[in-house]
N, C-alpha and C positions, 0 to 999 in steps of 0.2 A: 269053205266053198270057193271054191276058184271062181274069177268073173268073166265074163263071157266076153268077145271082141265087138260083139252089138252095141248099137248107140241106144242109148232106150229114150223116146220121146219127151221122159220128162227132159231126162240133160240136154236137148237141143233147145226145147222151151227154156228152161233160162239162163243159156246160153244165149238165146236170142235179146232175152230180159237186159243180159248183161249188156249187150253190144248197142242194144237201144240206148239204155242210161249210160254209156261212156260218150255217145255220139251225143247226145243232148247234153254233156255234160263240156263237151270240147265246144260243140257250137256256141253254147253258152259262154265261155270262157271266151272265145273269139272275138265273141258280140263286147261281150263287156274289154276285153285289151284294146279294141277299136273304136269305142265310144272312149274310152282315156285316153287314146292318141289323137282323137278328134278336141277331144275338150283342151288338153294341154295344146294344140297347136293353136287351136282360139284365144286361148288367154296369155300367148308370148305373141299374136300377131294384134291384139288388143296391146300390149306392155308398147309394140315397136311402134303404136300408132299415139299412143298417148305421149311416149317421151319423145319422139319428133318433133310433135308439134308445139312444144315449149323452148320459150326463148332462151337463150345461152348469158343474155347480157340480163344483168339484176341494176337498177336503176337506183344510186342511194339518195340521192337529192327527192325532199318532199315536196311533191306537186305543190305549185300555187297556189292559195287561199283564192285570187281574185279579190280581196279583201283588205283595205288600208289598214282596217282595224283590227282585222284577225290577226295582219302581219305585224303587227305594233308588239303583239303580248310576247312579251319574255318570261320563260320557265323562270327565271333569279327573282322578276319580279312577284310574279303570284307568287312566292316561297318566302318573299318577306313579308308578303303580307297576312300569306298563312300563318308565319311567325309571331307577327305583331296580335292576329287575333289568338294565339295561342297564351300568348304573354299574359293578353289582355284578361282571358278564362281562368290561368293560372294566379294572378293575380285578383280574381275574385272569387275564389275558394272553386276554381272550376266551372264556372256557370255564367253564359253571356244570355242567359234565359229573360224574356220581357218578365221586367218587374224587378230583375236585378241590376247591381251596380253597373256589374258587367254588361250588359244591354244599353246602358248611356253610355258607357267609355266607349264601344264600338260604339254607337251613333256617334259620339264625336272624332273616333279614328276615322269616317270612311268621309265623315263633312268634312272633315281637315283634311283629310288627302284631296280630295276631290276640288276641295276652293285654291288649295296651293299647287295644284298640278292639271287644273284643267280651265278650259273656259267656260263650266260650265255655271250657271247661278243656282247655289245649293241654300235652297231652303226646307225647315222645316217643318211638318203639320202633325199633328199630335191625335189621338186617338184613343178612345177610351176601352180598357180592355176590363168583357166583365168580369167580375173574378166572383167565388163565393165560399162561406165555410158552410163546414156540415154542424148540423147544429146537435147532433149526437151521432154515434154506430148505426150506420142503417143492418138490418137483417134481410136476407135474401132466403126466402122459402118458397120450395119449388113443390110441386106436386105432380108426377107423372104417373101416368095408369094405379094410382092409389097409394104410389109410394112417395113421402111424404119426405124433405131434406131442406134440414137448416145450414147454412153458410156462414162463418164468419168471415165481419170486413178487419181488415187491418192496413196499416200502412206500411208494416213491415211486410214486404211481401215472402218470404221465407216461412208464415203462418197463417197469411193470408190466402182463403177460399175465391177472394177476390176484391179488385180494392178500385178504384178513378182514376179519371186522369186531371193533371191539375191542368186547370186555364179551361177546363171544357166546362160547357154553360149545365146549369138543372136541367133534368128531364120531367114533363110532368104526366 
């Protein structure tokens, strides 16, 4: 069947379809190229106002203390005295803990420095710390909404469910 030279109503309808949805589809496309040449030109005139406004010169010298005493401290110095209490830990099997040896030797590292290097009058007061043992394995049982759970204590904490802390007083 040969076709005729007639336009038939449907091909102009969407023909029409089509010219709509290409035209909404450039507008669209315009709007959005427009809104990124808008955003891009905000965020290079934001760049030019930020690095502006920063100084060129970098300042090495650290501001004043205002401080006789803050200017007094030398990094060499705290570093030997870091030292000295390192020594002093190392030398008693790791532990300047109260109760240990290590705990008198610092109190007397810091009274000897302190009466041979300052004016100050170092004395001592002493102070009782309470200490306690356990007088067996405590057991910790919990019971929540009926479910019912035993804890082992230990000192080893690698087995331990849960274990104290030393120097800290009874709970009653």
């Amino acid at each position: 069947m040969a076709s005729s030279g007639k336009i038939k109503p449907e091909d102009t309808s969407n023909e029409l379809k089509t010219d709509r949805s290409m035209k909404l589809i450039l507008v669209t496309l315009g709007v959005g190229i427009l809104l990124t040449i808008s955003i891009l030109g905000l965020a290079i005139a934001i760049l030019v106002k930020v690095n502006t406004n920063k100084s060129s010169t970098i300042t090495t010298t650290p501001k004043p203390l205002d401080s006789i005493l803050a200017e007094s401290i030398r990094i060499d110095d705290v570093m030997d005295h870091l030292n000295a209490f390192q020594r002093i830990a190392t030398s008693s099997n790791g532990n300047r803990a109260v109760t240990t040896i290590g705990y008198n030797h610092t109190l007397n590292y810091i009274t000897d420095t302190l009466a041979a290097n300052t004016n100050f009058i170092v004395s001592e007061a002493f102070f009782p710390v309470r200490q306690f043992a356990m007088a067996s394995d405590p057991i910790l049982i919990s019971s929540i909404n009926g479910v019912t759970k035993t804890y082992t204590f230990s000192k080893d904490l690698s087995v331990a469910d849960f274990t104290y802390i030393e120097l800290s007083t009874r709970a009653n």
